[in-house]
N, CA, C and O atoms as a GROMACS GRO file, in nm:
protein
  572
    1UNK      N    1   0.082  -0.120   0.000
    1UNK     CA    2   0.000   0.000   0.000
    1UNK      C    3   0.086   0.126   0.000
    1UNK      O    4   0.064   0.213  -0.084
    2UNK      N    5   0.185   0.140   0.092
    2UNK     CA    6   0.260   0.232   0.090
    2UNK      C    7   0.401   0.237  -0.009
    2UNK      O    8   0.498   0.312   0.002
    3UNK      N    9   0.375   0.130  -0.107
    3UNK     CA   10   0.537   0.157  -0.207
    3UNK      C   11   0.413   0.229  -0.310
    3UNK      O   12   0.476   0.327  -0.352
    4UNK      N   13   0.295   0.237  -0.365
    4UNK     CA   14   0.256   0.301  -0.456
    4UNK      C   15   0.248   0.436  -0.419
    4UNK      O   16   0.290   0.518  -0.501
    5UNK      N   17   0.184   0.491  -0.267
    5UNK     CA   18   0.140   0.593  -0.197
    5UNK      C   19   0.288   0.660  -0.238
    5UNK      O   20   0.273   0.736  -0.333
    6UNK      N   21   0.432   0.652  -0.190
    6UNK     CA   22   0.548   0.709  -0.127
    6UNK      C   23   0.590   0.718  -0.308
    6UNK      O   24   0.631   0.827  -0.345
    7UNK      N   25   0.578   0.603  -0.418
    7UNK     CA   26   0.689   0.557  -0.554
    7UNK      C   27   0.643   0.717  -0.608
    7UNK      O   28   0.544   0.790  -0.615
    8UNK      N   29   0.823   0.716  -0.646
    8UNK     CA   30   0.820   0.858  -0.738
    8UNK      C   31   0.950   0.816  -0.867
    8UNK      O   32   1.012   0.710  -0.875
    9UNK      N   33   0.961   0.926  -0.949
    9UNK     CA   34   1.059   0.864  -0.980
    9UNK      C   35   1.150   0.963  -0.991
    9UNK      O   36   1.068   1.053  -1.011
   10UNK      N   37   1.260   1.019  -0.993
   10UNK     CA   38   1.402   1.030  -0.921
   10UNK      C   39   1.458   1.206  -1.046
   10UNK      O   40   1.567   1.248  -1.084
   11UNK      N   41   1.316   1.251  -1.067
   11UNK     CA   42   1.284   1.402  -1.116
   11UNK      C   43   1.319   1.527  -1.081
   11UNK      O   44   1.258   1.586  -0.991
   12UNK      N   45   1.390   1.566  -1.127
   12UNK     CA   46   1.490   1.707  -1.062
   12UNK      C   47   1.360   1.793  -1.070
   12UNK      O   48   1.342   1.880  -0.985
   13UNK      N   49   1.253   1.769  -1.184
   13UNK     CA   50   1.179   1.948  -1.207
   13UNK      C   51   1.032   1.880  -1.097
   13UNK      O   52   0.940   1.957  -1.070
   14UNK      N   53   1.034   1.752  -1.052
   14UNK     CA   54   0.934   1.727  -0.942
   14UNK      C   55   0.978   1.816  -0.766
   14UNK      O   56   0.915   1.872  -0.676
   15UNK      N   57   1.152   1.773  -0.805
   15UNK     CA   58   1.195   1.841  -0.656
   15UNK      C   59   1.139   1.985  -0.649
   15UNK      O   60   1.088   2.028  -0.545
   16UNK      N   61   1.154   2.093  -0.817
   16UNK     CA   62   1.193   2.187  -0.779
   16UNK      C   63   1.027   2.247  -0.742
   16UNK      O   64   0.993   2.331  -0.659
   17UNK      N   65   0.962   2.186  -0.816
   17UNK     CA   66   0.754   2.217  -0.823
   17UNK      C   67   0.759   2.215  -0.634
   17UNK      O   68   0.736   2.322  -0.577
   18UNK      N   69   0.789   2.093  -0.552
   18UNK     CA   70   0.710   2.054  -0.421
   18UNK      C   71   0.821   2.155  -0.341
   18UNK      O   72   0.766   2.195  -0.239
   19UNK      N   73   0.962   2.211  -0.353
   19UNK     CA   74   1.025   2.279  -0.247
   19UNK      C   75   0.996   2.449  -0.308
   19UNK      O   76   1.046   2.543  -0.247
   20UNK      N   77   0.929   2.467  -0.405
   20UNK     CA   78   0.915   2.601  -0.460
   20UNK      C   79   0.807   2.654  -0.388
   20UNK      O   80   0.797   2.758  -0.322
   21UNK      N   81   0.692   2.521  -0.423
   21UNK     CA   82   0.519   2.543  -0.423
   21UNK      C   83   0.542   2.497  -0.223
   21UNK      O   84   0.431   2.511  -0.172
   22UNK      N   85   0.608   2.467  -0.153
   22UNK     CA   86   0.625   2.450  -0.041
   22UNK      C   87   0.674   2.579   0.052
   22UNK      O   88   0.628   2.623   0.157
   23UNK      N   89   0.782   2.621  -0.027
   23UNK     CA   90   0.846   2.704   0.002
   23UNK      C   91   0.748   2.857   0.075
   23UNK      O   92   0.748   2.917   0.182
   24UNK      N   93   0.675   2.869  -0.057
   24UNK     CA   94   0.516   2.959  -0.076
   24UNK      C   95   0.447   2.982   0.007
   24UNK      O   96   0.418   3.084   0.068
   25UNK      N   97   0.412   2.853   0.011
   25UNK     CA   98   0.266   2.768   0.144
   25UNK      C   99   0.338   2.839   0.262
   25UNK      O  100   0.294   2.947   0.300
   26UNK      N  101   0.436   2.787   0.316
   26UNK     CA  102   0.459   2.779   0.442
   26UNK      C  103   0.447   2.922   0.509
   26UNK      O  104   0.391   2.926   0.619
   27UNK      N  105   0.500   3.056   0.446
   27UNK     CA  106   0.426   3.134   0.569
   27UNK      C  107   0.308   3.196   0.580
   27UNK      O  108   0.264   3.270   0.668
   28UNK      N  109   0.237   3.138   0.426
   28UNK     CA  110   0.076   3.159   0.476
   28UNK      C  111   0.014   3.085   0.592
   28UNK      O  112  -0.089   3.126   0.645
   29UNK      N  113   0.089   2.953   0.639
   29UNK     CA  114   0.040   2.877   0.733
   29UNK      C  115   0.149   2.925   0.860
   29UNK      O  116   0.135   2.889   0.977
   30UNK      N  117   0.218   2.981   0.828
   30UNK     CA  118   0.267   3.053   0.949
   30UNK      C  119   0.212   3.202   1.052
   30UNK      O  120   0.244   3.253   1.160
   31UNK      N  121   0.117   3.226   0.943
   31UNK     CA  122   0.027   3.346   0.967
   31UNK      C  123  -0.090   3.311   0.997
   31UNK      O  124  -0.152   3.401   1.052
   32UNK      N  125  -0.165   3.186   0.979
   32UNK     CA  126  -0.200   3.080   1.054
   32UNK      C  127  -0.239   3.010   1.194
   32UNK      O  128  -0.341   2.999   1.262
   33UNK      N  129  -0.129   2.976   1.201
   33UNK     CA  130  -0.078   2.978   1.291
   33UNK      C  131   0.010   3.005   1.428
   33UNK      O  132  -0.011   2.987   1.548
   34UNK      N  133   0.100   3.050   1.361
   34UNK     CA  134   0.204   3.134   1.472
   34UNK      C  135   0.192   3.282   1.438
   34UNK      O  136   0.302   3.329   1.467
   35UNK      N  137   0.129   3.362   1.400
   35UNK     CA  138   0.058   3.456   1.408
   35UNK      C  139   0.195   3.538   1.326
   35UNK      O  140   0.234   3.652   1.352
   36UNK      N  141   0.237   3.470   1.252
   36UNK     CA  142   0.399   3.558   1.185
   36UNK      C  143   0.367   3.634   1.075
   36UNK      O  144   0.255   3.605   1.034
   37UNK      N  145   0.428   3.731   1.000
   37UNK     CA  146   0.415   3.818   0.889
   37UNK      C  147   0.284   3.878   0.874
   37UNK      O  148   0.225   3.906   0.769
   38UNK      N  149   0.254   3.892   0.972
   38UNK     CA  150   0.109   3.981   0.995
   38UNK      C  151  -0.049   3.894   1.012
   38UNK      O  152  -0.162   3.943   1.006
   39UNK      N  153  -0.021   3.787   1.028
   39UNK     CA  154  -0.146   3.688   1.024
   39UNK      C  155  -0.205   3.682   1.165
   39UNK      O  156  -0.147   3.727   1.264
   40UNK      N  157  -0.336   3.619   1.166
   40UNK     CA  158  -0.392   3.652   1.320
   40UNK      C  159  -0.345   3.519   1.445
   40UNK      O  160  -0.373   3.530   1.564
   41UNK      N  161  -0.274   3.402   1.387
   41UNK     CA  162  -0.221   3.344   1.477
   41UNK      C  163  -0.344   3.230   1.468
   41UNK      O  164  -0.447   3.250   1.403
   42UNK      N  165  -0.319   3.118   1.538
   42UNK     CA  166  -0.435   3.024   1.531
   42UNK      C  167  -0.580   3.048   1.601
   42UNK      O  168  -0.672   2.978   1.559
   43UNK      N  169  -0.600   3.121   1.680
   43UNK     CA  170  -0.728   3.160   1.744
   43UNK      C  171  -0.815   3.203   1.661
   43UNK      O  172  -0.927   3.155   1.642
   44UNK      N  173  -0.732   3.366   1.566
   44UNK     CA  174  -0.760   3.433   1.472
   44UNK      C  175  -0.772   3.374   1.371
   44UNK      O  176  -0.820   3.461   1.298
   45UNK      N  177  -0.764   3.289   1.313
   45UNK     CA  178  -0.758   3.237   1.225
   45UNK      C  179  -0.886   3.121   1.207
   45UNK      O  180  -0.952   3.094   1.107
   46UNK      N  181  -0.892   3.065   1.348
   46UNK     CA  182  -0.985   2.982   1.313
   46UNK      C  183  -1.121   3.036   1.343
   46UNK      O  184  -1.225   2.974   1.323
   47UNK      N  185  -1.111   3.175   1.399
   47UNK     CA  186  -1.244   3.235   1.450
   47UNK      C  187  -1.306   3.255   1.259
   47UNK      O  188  -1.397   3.202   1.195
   48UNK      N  189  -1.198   3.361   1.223
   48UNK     CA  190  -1.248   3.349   1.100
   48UNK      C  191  -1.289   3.288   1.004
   48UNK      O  192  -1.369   3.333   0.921
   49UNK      N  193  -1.216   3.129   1.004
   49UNK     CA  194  -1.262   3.085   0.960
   49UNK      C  195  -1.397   2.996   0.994
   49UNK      O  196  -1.493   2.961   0.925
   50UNK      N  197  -1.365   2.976   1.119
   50UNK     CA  198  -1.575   2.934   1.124
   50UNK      C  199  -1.639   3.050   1.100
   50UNK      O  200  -1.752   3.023   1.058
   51UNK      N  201  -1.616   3.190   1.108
   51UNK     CA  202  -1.731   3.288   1.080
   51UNK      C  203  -1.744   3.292   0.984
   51UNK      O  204  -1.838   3.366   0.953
   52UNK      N  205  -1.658   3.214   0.846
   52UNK     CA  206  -1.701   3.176   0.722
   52UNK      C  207  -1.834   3.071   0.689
   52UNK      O  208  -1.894   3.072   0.582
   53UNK      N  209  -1.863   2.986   0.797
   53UNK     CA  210  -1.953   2.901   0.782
   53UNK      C  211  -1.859   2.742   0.816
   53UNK      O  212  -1.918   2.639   0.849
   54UNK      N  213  -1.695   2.751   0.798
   54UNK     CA  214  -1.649   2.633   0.803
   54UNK      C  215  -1.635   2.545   0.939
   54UNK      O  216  -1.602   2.590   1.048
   55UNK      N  217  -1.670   2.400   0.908
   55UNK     CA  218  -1.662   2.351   1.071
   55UNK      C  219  -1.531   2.368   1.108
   55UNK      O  220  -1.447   2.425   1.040
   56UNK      N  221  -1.514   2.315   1.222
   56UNK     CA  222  -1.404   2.367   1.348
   56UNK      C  223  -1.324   2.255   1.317
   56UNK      O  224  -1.207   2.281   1.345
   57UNK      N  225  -1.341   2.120   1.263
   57UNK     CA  226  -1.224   1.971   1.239
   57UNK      C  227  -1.154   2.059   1.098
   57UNK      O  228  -1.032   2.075   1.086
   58UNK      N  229  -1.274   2.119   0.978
   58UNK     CA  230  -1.222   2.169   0.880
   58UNK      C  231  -1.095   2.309   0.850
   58UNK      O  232  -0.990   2.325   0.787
   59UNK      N  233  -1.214   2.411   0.968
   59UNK     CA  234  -1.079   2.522   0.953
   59UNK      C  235  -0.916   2.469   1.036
   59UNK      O  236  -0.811   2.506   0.984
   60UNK      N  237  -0.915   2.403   1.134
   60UNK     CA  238  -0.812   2.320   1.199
   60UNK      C  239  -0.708   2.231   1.096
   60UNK      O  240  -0.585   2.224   1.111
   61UNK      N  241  -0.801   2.154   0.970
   61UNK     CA  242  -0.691   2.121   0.880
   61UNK      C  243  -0.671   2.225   0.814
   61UNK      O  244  -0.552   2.252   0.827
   62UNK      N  245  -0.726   2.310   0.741
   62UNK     CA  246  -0.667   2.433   0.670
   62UNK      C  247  -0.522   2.461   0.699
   62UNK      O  248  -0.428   2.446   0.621
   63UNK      N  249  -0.520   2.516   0.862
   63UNK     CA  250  -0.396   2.554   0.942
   63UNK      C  251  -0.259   2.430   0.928
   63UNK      O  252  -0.143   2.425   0.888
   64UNK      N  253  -0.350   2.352   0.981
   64UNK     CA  254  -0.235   2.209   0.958
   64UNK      C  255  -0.174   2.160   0.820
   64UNK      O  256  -0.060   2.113   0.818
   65UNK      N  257  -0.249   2.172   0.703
   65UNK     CA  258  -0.207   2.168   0.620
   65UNK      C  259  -0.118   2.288   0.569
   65UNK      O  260  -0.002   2.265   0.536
   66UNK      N  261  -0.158   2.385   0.562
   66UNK     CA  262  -0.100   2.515   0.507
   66UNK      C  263   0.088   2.504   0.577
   66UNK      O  264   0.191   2.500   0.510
   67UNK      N  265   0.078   2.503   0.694
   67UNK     CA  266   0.178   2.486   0.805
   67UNK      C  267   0.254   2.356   0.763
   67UNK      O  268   0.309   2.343   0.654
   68UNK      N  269   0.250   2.292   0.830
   68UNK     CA  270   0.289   2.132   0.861
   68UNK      C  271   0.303   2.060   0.742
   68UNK      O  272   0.396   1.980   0.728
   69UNK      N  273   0.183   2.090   0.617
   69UNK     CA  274   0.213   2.036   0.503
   69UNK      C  275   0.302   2.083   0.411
   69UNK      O  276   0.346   2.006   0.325
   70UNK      N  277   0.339   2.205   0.416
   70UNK     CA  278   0.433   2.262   0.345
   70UNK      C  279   0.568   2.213   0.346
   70UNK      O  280   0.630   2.181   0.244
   71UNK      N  281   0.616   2.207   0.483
   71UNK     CA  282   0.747   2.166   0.563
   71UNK      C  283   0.733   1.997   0.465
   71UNK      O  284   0.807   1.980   0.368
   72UNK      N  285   0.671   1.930   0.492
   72UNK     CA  286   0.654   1.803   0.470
   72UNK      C  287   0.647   1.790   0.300
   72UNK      O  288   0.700   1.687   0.257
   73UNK      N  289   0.596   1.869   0.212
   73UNK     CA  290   0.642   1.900   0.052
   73UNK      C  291   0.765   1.915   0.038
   73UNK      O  292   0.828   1.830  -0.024
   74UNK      N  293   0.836   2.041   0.100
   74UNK     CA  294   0.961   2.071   0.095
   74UNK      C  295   1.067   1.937   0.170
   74UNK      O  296   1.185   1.914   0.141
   75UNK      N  297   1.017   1.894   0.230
   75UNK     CA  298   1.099   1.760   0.286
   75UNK      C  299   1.072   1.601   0.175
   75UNK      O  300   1.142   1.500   0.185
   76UNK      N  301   0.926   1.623   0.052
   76UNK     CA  302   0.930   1.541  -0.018
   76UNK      C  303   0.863   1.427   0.125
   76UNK      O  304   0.932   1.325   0.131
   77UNK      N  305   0.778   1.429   0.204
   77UNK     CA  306   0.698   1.332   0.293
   77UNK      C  307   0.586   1.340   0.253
   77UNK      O  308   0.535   1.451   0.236
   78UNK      N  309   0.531   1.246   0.231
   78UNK     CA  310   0.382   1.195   0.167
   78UNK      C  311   0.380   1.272   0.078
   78UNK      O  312   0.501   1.264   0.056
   79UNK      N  313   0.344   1.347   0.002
   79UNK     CA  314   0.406   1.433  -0.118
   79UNK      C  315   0.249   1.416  -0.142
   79UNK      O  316   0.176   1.507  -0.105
   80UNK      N  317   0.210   1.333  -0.186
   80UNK     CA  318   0.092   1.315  -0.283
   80UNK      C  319  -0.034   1.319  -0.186
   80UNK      O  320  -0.138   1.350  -0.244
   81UNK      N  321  -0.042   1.297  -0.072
   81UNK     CA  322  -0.123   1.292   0.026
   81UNK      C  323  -0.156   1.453   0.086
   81UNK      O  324  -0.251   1.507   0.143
   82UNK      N  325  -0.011   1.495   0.034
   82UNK     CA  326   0.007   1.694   0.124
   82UNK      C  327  -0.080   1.790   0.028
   82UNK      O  328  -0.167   1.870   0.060
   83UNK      N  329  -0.006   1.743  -0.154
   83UNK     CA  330  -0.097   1.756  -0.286
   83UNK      C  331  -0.213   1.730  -0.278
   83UNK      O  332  -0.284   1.811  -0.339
   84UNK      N  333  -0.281   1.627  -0.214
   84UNK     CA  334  -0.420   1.647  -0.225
   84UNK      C  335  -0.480   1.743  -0.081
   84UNK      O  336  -0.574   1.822  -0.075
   85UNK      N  337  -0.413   1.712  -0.009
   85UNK     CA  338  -0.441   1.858   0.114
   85UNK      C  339  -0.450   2.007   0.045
   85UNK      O  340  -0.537   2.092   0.063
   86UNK      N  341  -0.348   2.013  -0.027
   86UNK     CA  342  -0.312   2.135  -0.039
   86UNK      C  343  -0.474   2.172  -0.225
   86UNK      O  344  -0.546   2.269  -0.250
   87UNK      N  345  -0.462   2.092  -0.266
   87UNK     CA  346  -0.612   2.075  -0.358
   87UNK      C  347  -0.745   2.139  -0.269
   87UNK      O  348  -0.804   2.247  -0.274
   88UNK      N  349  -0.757   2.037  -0.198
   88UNK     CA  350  -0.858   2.087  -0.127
   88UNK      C  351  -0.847   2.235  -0.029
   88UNK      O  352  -0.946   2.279   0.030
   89UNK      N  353  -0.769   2.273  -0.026
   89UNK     CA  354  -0.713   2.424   0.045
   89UNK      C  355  -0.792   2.508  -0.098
   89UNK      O  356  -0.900   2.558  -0.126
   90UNK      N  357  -0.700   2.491  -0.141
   90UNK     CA  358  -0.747   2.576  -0.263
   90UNK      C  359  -0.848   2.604  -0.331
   90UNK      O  360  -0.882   2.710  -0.383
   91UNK      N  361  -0.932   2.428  -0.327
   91UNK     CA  362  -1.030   2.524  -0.415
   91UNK      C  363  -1.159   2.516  -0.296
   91UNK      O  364  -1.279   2.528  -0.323
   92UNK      N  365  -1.108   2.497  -0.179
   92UNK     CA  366  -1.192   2.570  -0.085
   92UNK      C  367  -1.199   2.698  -0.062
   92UNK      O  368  -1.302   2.750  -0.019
   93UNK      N  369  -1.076   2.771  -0.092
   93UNK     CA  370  -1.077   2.884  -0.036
   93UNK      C  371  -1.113   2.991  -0.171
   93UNK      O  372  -1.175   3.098  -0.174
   94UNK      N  373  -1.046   2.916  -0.273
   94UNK     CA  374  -1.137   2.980  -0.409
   94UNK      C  375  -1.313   2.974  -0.450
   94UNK      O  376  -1.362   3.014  -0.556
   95UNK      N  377  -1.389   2.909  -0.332
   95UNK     CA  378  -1.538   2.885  -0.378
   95UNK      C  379  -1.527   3.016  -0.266
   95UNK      O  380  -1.540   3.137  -0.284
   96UNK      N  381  -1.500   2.944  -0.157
   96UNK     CA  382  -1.540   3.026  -0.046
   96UNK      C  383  -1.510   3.208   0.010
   96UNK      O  384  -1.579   3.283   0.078
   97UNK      N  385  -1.364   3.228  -0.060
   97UNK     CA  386  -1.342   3.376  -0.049
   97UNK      C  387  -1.327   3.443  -0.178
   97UNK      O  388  -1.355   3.563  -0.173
   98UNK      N  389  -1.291   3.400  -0.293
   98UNK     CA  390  -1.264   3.487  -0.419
   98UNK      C  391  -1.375   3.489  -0.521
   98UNK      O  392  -1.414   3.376  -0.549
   99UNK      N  393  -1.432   3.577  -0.578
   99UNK     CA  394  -1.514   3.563  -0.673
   99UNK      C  395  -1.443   3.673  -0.767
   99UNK      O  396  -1.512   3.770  -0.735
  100UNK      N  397  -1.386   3.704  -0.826
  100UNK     CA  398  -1.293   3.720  -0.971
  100UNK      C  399  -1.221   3.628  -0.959
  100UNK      O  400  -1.192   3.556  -0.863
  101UNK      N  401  -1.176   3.633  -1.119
  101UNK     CA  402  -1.031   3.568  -1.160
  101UNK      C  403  -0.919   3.627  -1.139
  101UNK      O  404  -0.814   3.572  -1.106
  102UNK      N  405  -0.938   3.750  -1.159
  102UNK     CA  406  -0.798   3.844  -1.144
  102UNK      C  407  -0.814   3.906  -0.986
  102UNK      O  408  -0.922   3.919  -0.928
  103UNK      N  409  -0.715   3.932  -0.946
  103UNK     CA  410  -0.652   4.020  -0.819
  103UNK      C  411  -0.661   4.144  -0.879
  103UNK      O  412  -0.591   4.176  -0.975
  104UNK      N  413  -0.738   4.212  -0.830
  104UNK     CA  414  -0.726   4.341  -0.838
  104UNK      C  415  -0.859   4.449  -0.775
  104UNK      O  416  -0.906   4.431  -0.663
  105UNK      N  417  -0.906   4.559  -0.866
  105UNK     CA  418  -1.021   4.630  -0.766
  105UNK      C  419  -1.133   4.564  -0.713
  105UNK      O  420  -1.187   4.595  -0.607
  106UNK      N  421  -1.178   4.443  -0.811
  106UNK     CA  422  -1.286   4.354  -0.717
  106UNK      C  423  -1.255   4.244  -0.621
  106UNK      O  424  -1.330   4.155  -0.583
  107UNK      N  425  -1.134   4.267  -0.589
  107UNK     CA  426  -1.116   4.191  -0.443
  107UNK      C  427  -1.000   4.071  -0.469
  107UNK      O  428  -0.899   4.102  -0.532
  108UNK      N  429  -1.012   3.955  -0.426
  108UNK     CA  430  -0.902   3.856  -0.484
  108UNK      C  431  -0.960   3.759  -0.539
  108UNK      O  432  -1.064   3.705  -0.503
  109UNK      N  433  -0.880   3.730  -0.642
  109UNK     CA  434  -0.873   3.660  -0.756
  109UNK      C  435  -0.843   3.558  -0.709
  109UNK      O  436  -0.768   3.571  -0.612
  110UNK      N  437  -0.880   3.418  -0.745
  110UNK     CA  438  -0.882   3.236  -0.759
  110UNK      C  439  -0.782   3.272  -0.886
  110UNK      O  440  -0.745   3.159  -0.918
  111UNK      N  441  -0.722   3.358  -0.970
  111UNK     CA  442  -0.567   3.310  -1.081
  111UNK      C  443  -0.492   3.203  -0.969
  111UNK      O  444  -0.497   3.081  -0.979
  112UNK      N  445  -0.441   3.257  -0.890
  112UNK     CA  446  -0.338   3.185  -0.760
  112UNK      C  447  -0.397   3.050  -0.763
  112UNK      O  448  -0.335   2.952  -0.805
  113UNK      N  449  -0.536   3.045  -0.712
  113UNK     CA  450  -0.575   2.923  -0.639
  113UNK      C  451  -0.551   2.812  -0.785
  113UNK      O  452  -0.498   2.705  -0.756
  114UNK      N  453  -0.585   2.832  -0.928
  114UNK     CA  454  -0.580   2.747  -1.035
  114UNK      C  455  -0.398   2.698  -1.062
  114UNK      O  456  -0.362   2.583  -1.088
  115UNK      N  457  -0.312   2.810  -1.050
  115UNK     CA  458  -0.221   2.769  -1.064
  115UNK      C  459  -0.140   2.645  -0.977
  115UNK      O  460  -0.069   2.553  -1.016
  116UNK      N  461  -0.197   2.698  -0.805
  116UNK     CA  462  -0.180   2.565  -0.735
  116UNK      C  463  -0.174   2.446  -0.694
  116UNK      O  464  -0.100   2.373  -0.628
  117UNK      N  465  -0.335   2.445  -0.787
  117UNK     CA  466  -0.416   2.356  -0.796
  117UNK      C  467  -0.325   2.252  -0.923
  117UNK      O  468  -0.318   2.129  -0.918
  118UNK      N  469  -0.263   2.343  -1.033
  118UNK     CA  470  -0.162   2.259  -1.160
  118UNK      C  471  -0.057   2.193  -1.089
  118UNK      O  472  -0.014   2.078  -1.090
  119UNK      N  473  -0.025   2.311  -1.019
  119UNK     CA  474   0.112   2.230  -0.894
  119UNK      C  475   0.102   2.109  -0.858
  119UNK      O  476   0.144   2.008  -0.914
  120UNK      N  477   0.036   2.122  -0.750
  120UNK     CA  478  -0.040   1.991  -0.673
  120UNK      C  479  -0.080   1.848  -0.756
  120UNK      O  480  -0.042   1.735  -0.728
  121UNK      N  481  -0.178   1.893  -0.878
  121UNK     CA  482  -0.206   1.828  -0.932
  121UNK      C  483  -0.072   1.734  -1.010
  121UNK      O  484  -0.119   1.622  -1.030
  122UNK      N  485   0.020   1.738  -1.041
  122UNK     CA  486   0.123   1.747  -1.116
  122UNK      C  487   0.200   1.618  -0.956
  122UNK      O  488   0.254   1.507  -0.956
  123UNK      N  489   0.180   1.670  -0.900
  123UNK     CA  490   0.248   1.636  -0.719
  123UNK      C  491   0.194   1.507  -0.682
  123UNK      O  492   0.248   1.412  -0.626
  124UNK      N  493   0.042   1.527  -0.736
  124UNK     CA  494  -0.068   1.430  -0.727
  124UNK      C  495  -0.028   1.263  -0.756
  124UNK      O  496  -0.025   1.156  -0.695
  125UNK      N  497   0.003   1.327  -0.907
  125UNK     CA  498  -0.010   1.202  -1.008
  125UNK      C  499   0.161   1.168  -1.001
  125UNK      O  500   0.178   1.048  -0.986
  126UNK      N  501   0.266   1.232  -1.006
  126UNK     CA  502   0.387   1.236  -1.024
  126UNK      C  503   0.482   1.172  -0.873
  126UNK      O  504   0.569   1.086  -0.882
  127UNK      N  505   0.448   1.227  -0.768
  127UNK     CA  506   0.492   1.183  -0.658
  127UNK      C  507   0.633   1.352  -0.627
  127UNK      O  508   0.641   1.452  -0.698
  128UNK      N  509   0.696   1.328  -0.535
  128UNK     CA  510   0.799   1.370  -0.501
  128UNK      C  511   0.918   1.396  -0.579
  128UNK      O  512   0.977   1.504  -0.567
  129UNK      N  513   0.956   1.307  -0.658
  129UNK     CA  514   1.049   1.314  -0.731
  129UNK      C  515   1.221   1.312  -0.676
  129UNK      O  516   1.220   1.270  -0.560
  130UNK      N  517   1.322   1.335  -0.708
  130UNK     CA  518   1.441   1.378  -0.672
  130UNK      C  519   1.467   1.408  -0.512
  130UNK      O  520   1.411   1.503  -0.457
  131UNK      N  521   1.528   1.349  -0.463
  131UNK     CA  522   1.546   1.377  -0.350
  131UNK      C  523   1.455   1.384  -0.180
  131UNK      O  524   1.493   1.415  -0.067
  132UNK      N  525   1.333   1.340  -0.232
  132UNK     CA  526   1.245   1.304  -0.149
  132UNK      C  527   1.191   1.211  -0.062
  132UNK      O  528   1.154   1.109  -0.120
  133UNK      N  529   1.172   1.211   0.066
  133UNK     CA  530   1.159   1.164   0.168
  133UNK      C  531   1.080   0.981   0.135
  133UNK      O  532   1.097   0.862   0.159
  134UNK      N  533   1.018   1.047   0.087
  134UNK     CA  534   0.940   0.894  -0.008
  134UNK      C  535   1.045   0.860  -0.090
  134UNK      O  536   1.094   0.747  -0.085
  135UNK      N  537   1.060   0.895  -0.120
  135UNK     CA  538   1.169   0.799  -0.262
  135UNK      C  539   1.300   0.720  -0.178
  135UNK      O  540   1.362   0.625  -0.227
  136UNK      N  541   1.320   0.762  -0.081
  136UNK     CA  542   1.398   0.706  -0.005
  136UNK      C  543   1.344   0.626   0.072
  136UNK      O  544   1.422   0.558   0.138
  137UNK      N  545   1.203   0.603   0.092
  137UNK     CA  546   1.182   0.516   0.178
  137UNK      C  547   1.113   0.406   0.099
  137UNK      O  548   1.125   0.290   0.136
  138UNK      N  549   1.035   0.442  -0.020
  138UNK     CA  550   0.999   0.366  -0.097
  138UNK      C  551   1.112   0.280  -0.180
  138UNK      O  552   1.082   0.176  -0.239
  139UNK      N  553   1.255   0.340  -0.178
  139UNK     CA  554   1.350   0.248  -0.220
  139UNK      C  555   1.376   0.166  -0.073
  139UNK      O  556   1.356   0.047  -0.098
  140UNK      N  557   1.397   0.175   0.012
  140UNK     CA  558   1.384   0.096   0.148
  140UNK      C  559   1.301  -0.023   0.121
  140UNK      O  560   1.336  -0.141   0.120
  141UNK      N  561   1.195   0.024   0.102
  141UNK     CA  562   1.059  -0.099   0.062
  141UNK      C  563   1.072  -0.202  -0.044
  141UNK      O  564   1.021  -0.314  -0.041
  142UNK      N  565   1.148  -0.151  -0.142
  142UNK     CA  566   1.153  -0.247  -0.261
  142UNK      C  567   1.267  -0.337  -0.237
  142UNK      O  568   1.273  -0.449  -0.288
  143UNK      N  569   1.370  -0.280  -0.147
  143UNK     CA  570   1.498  -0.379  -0.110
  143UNK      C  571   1.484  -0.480  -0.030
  143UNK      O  572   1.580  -0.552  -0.004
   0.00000   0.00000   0.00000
């Protein structure tokens, strides 16, 4: 179960997609959470987000993923499991807060959330690639 979940195959432009698109993530989930680069910290964060309508297990993964999953892209761990976390981030937060396409005078734009969504998707089907936490363990597994 876990040599298909972890198998990647050994892709320099997979490393550079999950530590780029990781890289990104992480201090939106640091604003999140640890209340860094101007964000309201986890209280703030999750107030808002239930005053969106979202349940309290849901806005809680938001944070965890955004945070925790990022680190874990950029480390190439579960890769494809963080990709579909990070899917569902997105086009949650593209139904739920953006109505343009573009960023600009009518508020924020879902452009971001589609491009992510290619990322991920790409993360999805492809795995980790080069240098990743899975690929090392999924070669463990096959030996």
């Amino acid at each position: 179960m876990f040599g298909k979940l972890l198998s990647t195959q050994n892709d320099f432009s997979l490393l550079i997609l999950r530590v780029l698109f990781g890289a990104v993530m992480w201090p939106h989930g640091a604003q999140k959470l640890l209340k860094m680069f101007g964000g309201y910290g986890f209280d703030g964060t999750m107030g808002f987000l239930q005053g969106l309508g979202l349940p309290w297990v849901i806005a809680f993964l938001v944070i965890l993923i955004e945070f925790f999953g990022s680190i874990a892209l950029v480390l190439g761990f579960f890769t494809r499991l963080m990709a579909l976390g990070f899917i569902s981030v997105m086009v949650g937060g593209a139904y739920i807060l953006h109505h343009s396409f573009f960023v600009g005078k009518y508020g924020y734009g879902y452009e971001y959330h589609i491009i992510a969504i290619a990322i991920c998707l790409v993360l999805l089907i492809k795995g980790g690639g080069m240098a990743s936490v899975d690929g090392m363990i999924a070669k463990k597994l096959r030996s």
